[in-house]
TITORPA-239631 format. One record per residue (C-alpha): residue number from 1; residue in one letter; y negated, z, x. Coordinates in nm, 3 decimals. Each point is the difference from the previous one (the first is absolute). Layout:
N
- NUM; A; Y; Z; X
...
//
This chain:
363
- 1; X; -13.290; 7.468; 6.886
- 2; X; 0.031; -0.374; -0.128
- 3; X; 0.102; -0.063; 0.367
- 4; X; 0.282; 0.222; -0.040
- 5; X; 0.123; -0.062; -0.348
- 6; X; 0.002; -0.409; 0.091
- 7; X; 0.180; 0.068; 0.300
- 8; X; 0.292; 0.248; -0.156
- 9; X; 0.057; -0.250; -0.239
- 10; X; 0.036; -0.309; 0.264
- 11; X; 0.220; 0.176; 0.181
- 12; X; 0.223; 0.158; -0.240
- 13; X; 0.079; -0.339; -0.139
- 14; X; 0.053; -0.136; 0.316
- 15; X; 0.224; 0.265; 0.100
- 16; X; 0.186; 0.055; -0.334
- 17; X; 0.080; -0.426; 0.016
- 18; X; 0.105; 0.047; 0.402
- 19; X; 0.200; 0.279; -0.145
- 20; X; 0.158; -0.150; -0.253
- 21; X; 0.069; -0.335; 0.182
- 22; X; 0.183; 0.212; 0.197
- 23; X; 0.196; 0.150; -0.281
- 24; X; 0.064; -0.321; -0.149
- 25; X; 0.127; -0.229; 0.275
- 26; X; 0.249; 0.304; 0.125
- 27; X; -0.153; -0.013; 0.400
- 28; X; -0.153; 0.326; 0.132
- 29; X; -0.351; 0.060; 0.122
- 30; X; 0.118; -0.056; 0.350
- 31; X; 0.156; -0.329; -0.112
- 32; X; -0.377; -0.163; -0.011
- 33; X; 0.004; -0.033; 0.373
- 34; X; -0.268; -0.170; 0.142
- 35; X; -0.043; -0.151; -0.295
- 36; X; -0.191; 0.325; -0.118
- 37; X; -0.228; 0.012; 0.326
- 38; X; 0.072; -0.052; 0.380
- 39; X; 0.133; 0.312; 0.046
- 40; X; 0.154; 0.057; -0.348
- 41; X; -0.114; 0.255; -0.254
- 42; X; -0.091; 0.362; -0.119
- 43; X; 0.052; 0.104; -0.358
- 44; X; -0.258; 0.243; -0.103
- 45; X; -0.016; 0.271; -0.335
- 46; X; -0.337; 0.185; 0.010
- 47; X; -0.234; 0.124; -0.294
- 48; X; -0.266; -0.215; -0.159
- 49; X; -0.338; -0.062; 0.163
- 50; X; 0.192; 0.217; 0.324
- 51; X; -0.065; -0.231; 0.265
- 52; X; -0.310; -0.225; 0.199
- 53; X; 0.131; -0.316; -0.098
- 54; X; -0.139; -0.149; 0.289
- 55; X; 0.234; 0.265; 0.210
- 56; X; 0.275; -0.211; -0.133
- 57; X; -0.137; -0.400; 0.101
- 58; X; -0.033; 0.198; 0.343
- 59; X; 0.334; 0.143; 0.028
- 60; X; 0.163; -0.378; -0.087
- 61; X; -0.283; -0.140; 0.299
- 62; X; 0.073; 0.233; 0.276
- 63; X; 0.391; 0.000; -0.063
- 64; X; 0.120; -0.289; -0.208
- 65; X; 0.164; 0.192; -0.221
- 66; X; -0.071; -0.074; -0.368
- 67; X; -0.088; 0.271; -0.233
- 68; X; 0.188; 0.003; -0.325
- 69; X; -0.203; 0.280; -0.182
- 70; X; 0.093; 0.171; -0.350
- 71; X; -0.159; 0.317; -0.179
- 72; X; 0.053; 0.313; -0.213
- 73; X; -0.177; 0.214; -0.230
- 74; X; 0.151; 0.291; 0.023
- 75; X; 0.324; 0.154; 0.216
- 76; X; 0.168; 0.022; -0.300
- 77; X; -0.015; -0.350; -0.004
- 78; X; 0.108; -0.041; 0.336
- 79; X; 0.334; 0.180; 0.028
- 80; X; 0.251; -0.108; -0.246
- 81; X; -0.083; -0.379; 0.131
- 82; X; 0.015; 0.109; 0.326
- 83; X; 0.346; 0.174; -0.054
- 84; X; 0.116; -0.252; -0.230
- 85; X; 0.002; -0.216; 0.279
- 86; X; -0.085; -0.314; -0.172
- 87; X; -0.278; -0.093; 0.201
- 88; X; 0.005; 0.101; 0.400
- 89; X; -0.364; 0.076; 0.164
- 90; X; -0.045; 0.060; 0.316
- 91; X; -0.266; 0.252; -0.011
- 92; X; -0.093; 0.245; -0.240
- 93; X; -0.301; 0.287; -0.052
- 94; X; 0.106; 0.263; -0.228
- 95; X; -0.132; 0.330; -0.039
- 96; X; 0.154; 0.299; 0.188
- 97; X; 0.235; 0.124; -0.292
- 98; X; 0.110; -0.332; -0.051
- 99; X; 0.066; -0.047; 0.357
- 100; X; 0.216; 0.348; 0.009
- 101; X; 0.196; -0.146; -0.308
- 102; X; 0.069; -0.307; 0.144
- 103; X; 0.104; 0.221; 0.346
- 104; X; 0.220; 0.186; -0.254
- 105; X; 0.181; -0.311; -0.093
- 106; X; 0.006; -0.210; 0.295
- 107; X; -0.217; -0.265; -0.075
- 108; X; -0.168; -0.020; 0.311
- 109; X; 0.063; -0.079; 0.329
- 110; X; -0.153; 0.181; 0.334
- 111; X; -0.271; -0.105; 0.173
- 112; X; 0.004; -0.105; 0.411
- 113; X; -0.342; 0.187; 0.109
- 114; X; 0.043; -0.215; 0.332
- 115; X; -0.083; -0.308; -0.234
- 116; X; -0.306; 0.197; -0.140
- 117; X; -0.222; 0.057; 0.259
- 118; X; -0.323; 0.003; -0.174
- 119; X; 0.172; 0.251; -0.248
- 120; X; 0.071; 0.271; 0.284
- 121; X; -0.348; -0.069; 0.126
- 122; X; -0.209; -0.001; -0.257
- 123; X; 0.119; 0.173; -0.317
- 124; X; -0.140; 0.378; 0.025
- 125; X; 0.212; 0.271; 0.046
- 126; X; -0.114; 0.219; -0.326
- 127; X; 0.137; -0.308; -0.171
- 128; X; 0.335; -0.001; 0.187
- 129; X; 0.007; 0.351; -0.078
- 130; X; -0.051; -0.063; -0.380
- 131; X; 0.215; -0.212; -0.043
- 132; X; 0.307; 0.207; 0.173
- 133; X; 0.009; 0.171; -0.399
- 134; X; 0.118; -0.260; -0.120
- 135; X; 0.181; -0.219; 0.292
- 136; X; 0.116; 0.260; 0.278
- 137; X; 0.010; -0.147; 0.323
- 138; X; -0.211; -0.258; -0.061
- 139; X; 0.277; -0.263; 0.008
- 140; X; -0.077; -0.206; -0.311
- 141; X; -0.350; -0.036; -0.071
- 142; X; -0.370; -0.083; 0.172
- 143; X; -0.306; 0.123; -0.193
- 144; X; -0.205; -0.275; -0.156
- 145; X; -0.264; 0.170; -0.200
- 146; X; -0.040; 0.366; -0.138
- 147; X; -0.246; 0.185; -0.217
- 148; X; -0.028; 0.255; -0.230
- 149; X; -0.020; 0.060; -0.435
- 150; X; -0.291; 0.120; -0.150
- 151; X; -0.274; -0.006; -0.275
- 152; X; -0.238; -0.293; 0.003
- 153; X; -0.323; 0.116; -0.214
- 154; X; -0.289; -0.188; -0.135
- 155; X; -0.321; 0.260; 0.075
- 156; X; -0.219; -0.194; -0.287
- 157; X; 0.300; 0.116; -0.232
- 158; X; 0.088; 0.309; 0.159
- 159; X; -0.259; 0.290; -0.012
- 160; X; 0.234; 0.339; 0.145
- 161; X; 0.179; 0.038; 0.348
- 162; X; 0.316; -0.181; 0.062
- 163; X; 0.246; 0.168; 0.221
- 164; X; 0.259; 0.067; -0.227
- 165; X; 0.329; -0.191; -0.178
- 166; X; -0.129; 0.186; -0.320
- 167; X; -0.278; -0.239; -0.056
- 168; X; 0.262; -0.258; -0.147
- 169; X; 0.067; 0.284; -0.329
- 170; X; -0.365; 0.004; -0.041
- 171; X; -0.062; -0.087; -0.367
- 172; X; -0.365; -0.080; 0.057
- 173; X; 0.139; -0.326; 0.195
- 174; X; 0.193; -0.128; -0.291
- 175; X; 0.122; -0.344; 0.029
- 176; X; -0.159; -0.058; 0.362
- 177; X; 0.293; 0.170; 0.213
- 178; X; 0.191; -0.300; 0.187
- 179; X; 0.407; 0.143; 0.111
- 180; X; 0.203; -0.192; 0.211
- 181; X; 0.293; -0.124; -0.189
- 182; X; 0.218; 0.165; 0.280
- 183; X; 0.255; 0.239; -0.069
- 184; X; -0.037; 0.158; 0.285
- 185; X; -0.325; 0.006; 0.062
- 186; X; -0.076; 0.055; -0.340
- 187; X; 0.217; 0.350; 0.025
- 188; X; -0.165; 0.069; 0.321
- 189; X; -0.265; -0.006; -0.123
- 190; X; 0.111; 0.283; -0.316
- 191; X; 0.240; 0.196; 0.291
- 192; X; -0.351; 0.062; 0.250
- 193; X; -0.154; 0.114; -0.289
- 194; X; 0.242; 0.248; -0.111
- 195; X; 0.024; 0.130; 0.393
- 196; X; 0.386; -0.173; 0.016
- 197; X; 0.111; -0.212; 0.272
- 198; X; -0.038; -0.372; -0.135
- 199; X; 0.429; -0.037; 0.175
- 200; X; 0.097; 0.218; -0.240
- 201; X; 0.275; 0.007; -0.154
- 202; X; 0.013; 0.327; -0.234
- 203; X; 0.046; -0.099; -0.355
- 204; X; -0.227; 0.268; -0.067
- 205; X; -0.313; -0.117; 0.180
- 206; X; 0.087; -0.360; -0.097
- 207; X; 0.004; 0.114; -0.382
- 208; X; -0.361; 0.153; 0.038
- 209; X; -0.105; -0.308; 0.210
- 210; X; 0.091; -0.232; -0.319
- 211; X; -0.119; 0.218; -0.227
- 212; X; -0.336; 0.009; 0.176
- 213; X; -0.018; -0.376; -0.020
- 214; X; 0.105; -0.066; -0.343
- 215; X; -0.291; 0.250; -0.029
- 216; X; -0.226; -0.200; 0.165
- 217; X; 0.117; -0.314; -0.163
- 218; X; -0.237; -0.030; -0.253
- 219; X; -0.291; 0.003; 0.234
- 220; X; 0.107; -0.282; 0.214
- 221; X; -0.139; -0.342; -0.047
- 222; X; 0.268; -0.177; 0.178
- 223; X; 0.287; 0.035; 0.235
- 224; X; -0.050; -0.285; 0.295
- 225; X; 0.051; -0.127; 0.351
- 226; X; -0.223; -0.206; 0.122
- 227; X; -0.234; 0.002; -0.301
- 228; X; -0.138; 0.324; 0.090
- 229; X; -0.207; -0.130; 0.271
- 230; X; -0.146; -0.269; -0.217
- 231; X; -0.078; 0.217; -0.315
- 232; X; -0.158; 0.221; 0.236
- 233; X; -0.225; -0.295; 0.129
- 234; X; -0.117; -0.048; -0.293
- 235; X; -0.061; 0.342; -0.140
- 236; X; 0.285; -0.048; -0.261
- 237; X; 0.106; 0.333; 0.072
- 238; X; -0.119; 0.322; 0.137
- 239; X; 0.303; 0.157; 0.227
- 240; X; 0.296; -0.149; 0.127
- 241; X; 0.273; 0.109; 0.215
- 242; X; 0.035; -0.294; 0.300
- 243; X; 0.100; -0.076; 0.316
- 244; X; -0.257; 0.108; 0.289
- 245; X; 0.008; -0.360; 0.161
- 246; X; -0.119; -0.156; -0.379
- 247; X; -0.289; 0.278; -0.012
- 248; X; -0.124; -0.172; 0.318
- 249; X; -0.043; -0.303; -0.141
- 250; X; -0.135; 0.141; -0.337
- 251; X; -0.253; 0.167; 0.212
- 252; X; -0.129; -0.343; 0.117
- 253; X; -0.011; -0.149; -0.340
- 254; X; -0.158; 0.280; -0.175
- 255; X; -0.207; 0.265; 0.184
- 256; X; 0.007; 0.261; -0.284
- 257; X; 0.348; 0.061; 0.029
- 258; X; 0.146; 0.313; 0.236
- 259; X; 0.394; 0.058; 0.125
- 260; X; 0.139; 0.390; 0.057
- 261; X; 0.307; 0.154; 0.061
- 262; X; 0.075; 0.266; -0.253
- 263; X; -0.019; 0.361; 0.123
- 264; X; 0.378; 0.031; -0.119
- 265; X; 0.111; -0.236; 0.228
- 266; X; 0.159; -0.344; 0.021
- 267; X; 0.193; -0.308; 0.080
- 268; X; -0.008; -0.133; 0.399
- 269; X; 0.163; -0.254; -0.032
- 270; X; 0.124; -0.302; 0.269
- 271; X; 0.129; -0.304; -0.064
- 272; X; 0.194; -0.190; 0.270
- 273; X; 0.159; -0.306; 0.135
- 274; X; 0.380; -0.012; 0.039
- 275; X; 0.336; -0.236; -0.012
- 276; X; 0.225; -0.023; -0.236
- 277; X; 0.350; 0.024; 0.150
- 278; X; 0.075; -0.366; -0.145
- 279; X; -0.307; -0.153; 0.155
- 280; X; 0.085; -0.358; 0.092
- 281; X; -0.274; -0.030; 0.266
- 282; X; -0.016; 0.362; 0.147
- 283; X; -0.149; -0.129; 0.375
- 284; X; -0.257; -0.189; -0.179
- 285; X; -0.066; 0.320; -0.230
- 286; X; -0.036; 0.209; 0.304
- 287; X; -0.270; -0.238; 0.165
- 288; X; -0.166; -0.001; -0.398
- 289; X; -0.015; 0.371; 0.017
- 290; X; -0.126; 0.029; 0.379
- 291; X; -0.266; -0.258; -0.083
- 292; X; -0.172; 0.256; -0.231
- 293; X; -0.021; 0.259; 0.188
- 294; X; -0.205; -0.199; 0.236
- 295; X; -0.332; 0.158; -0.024
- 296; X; -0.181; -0.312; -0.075
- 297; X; 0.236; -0.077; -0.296
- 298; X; -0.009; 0.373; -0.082
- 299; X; -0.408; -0.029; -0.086
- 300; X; -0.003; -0.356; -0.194
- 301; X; 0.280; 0.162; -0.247
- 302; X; -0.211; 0.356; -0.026
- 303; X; -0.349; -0.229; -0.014
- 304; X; 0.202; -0.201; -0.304
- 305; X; 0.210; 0.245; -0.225
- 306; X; -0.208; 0.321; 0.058
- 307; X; 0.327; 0.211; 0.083
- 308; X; -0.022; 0.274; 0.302
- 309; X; 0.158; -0.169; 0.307
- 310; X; 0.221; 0.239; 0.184
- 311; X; -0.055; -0.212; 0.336
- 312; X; -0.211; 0.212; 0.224
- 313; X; -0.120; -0.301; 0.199
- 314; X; -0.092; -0.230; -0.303
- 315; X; -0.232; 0.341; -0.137
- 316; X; -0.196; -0.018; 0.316
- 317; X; -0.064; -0.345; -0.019
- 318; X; -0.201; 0.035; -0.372
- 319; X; -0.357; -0.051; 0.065
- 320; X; -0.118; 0.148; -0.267
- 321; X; -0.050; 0.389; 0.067
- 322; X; -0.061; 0.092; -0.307
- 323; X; 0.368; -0.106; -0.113
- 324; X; 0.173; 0.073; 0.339
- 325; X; -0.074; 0.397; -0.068
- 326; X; -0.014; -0.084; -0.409
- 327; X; 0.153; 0.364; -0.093
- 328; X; 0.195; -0.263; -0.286
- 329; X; 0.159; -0.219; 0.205
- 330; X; 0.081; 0.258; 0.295
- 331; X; -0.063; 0.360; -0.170
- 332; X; 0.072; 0.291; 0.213
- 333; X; 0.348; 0.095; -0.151
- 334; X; -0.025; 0.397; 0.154
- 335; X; -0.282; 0.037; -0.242
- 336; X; 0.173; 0.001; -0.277
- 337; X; 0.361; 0.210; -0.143
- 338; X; 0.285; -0.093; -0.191
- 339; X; -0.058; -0.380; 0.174
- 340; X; 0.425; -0.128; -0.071
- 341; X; 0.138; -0.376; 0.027
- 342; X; 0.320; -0.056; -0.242
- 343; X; 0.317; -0.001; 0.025
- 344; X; 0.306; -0.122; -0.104
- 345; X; 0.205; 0.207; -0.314
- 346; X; 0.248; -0.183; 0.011
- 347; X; 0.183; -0.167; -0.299
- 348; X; -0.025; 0.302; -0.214
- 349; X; -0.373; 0.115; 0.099
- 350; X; -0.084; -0.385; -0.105
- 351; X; 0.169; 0.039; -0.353
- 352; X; -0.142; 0.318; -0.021
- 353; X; -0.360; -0.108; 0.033
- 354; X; 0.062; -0.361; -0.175
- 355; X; 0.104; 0.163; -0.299
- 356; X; -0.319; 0.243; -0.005
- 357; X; -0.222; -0.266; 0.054
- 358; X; 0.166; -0.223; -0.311
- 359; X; -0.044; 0.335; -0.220
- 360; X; -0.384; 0.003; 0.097
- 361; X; -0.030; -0.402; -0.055
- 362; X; 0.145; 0.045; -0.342
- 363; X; -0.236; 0.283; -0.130
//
């Protein structure tokens, strides 16, 4: 991980400075020129630790386009500074409700398939299909990565079954219960357990799903992002609600821990590249987003972040069989019910849920 943490650091300064040089002096991205690389530039806003590095000194060799590269924590995050408009990127990998909210409001731009060959040809359909829930048509977005929520146990510390969300309200785990400090996932989590839809938007179901987690509260050692895969490293915790890509990796680290999707269901999730309708470089963004799907790009970015690849072509180039069929990284979704990927609300569903989750933070 010191690989990754030195490197998002590097190149968030470098691209916040780029960024701001930009700001300061008045010219656009696309004012650089050559001066930014022989075929000008590409403006990038992905998550932390999201990307091969080395996918990116590749991209600027084979085209001569320079990579400008700047990262998020959370979609939250993201949008306002995307809408705000203050800084323009290129190319962008929200998650799929983001991406429907930023359809809602015109924020991005369509895509020209017949500039993304190695999208049409290698991305799988059930991914294309996914991801119509959220972008219909197809016209905005091209799957990047995708994976699922569940419960990442430690079996040393863990001595009953785990195939259920109501593990997390067990008392007997006191102060070793890890919860993403999500609201939505965080009321996802609440809403499977309770048998509601984790969309919802009755004010009902959304009152029981708070009050279930202000229940839990006291049980939970901490509310975290990325922190739940290290704790659960190093046995600093017992159970913790994570990503399924960052139980792969935990898995390598520490043998004694186990990933399962909750018998109540869950969170599919996708996240995806797309353009911002101000993108000052959209050709160049276009060839960026094309060169990862190529299958060979596809497998150094799964091989480095952990994250499910959606590319077909790049899954049947991992040599390792054990992870090419690992039932984490590409589970057999008909196995399992009440599998749903989020959705927008809308402006009210957001306030709606924002001001549930600050009631539960304050308790």
């Amino acid at each position: 991980m010191k690989r990754k943490t030195v490197w998002k650091k590097l190149v968030g300064l470098t691209a916040a400075c780029c960024l701001l040089t930009g700001l300061l002096t008045g010219c656009g991205a696309s004012d650089a020129g050559s001066a930014a690389g022989d075929n000008g530039e590409v403006i990038v806003y992905n998550w932390g630790e999201y990307i091969d590095p080395d996918t990116l000194e590749m991209f600027e060799s084979e085209t001569g386009i320079r990579v400008i590269y700047d990262e998020f924590e959370t979609n939250e995050i993201m949008y306002p500074k995307v809408e705000a408009g203050a800084s323009q990127y290129d190319v962008i990998c929200p998650s799929d409700y983001m991406i429907q909210k930023m359809i809602d409001n015109d924020l991005l731009q369509e895509l020209d398939f017949d500039n993304l060959p190695n999208a049409k040809a290698n991305i799988g359909a059930q991914y294309w299909e996914q991801s119509e829930q959220f972008d219909p048509g197809n016209r905005y977005s091209v799957p990047y990565c995708w994976g699922t929520v569940g419960i990442l146990y430690n079996k040393t510390m863990v001595d009953e079954p785990v195939d259920s969300w109501s593990i997390l309200w067990n008392e007997k785990y006191a102060d070793n219960i890890l919860m993403q400090d999500s609201v939505r996932d965080a009321f996802m989590v609440a809403l499977k357990l309770n048998g509601c839809s984790m969309n919802s938007m009755d004010p009902d179901e959304l009152a029981a799903a708070r009050d279930l987690l202000i229940e839990q509260k006291p049980l939970v050692q901490a509310y975290v992002i990325d922190q739940v895969r290290d704790k659960m490293i190093g046995n600093e915790a017992a159970l913790g609600v994570i990503y399924s890509g960052e139980a792969i990796y935990t898995q390598r680290e520490n043998p004694d821990l186990e990933y399962v999707i909750p018998k109540e269901g869950t969170n599919v999730w996708i996240d995806s590249w797309v353009i911002p309708k101000n993108a000052p470089n959209p050709e160049n963004a276009e060839k960026f987003i094309d060169f990862m799907c190529r299958p060979d790009i596809a497998l150094l970015n799964f091989e480095y972040i952990t994250y499910s690849t959606p590319n077909d072509a790049a899954r049947e180039l991992i040599e390792d069989e054990d992870i090419r069929n690992s039932s984490i990284a590409f589970p057999d979704l008909s196995q399992y019910e009440n599998l749903e990927t989020f959705t927008y609300l809308g402006e009210e569903g957001d306030g709606l849920y924002n001001e549930m989750w600050k009631e539960v933070k304050s308790r």
